[in-house]
N, C-alpha and C positions, 0 to 999 in steps of 0.2 A: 347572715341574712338579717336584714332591717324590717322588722315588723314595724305595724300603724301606717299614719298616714302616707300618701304618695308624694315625695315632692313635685313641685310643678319644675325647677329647674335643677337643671341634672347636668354634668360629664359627662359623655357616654362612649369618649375614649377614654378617658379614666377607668371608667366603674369597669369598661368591657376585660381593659387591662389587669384590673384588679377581681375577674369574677363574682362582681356585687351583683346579689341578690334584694328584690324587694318581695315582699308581702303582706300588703295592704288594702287602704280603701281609697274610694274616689269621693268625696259628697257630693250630692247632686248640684250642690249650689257652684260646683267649678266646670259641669259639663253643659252650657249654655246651648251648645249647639245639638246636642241630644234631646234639651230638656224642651226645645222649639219644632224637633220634629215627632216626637208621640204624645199623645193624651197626657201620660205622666208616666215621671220615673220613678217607681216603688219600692228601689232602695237605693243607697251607698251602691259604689260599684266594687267588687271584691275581684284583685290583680293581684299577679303573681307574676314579675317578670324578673330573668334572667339576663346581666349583661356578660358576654364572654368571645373568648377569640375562637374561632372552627377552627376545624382540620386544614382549611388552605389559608389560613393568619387574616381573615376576615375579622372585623367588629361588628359581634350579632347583638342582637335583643332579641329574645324567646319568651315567651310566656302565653298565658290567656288574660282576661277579663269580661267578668257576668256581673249584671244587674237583670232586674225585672219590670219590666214597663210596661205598660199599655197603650195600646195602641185600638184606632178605630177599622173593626172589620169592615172590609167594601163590599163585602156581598151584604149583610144585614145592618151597616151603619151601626152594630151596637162595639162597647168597650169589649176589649179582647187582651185579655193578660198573656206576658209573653216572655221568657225566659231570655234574652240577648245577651248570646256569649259569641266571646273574637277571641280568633288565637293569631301572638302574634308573632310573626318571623323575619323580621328586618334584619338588611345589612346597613352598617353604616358608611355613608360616601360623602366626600366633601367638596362636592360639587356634583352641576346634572350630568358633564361628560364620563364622570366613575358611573354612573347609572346602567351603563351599557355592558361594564365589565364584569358586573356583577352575576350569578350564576340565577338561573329563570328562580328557583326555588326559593330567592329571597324577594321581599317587594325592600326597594331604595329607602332608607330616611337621610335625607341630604342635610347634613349637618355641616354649613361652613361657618360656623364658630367656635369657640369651645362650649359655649353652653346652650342647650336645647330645653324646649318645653317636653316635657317627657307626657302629662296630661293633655296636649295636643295630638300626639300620638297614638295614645290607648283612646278616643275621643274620636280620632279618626277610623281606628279599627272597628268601632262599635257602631258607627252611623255607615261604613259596607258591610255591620255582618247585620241591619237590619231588612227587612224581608221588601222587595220592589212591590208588591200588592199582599196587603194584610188579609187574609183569610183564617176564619178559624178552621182547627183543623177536624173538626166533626161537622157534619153538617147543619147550615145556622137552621134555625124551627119555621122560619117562615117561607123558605125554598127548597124546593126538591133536587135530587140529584143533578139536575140540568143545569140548576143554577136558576132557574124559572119561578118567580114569586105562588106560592101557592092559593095568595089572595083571589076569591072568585070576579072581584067585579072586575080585573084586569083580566082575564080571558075571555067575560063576555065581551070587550069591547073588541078584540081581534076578532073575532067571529064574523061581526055585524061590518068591517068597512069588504069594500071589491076588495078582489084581486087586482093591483095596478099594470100585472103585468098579462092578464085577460087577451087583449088586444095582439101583445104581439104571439100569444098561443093561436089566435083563430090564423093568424095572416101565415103560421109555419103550418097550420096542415089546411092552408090553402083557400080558407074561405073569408071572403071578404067581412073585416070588421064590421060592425052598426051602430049609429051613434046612441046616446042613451040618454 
């Protein structure tokens, strides 16, 4: 097993042939495309991956990878800390036609050279394991369980406009509308 940092380029029929193990870090100064989509990343990313052959002579890569980052809740626009951990299970194909062959329970990394960005990878897994709408998971202070701002001057103003759909209630139980 290779403790410390993550190389960025890697074998990964090699390593897979030779059952090399990593366990390390990621700095945030090499995951650009992470660091562009949450508020901030608040630490190193800490990886643990596994390269090896399966039971049907595949070339896998196993592992996880967690950082902590923040992210802006959309219910209350405030900062929201968030633990982003990917686990990951790749088969390796050298080309997109192997893609097909491969068994559902792997996602593709399509390696047609011998050398890969391996930080491209754990980089990719981390930006699908983050959340499609950021919510915190208590409820934020300034909305009620509905999701409905608790602030009062924003329910006086529902109160006070019509009903816009008035009109077409008089006309379904039959009485003719009146202008106003």
């Amino acid at each position: 097993m290779l403790k410390g940092q993550i190389p960025r380029q890697v074998d990964p029929r090699k390593l897979a042939l030779k059952d090399a193990e990593f366990d390390g870090e990621i700095t945030t100064s090499e995951l650009s495309r992470i660091t562009e989509s949450v508020l901030s990343v608040d630490s190193d990313v800490g990886v643990k991956v596994q390269f090896s052959r399966d039971e049907q002579g595949l070339l896998t890569v196993k592992g996880s990878a967690e950082a902590q980052v923040s992210l802006e809740c959309q219910r209350c626009l405030e900062c929201m800390p968030l633990t982003l951990a990917a686990n990951i299970n790749v088969a390796i194909a050298r080309k997109e036609d192997d893609c097909a062959r491969l068994p559902k329970y792997y996602d593709p990394w399509v390696v047609d050279t011998e050398s890969a960005d391996l930080i491209a990878l754990i980089e990719d897994e981390l930006l699908l394991a983050l959340p499609i709408v950021a919510l915190h998971e208590q409820q934020c202070a300034e909305f009620n369980e509905e999701g409905v701002s608790t602030a009062s001057d924003s329910s006086n103003e529902t109160e006070a406009r019509p009903n816009p759909f008035s009109v077409l209630e008089k006309l379904k139980s039959g009485n003719k509308p009146t202008d106003n």
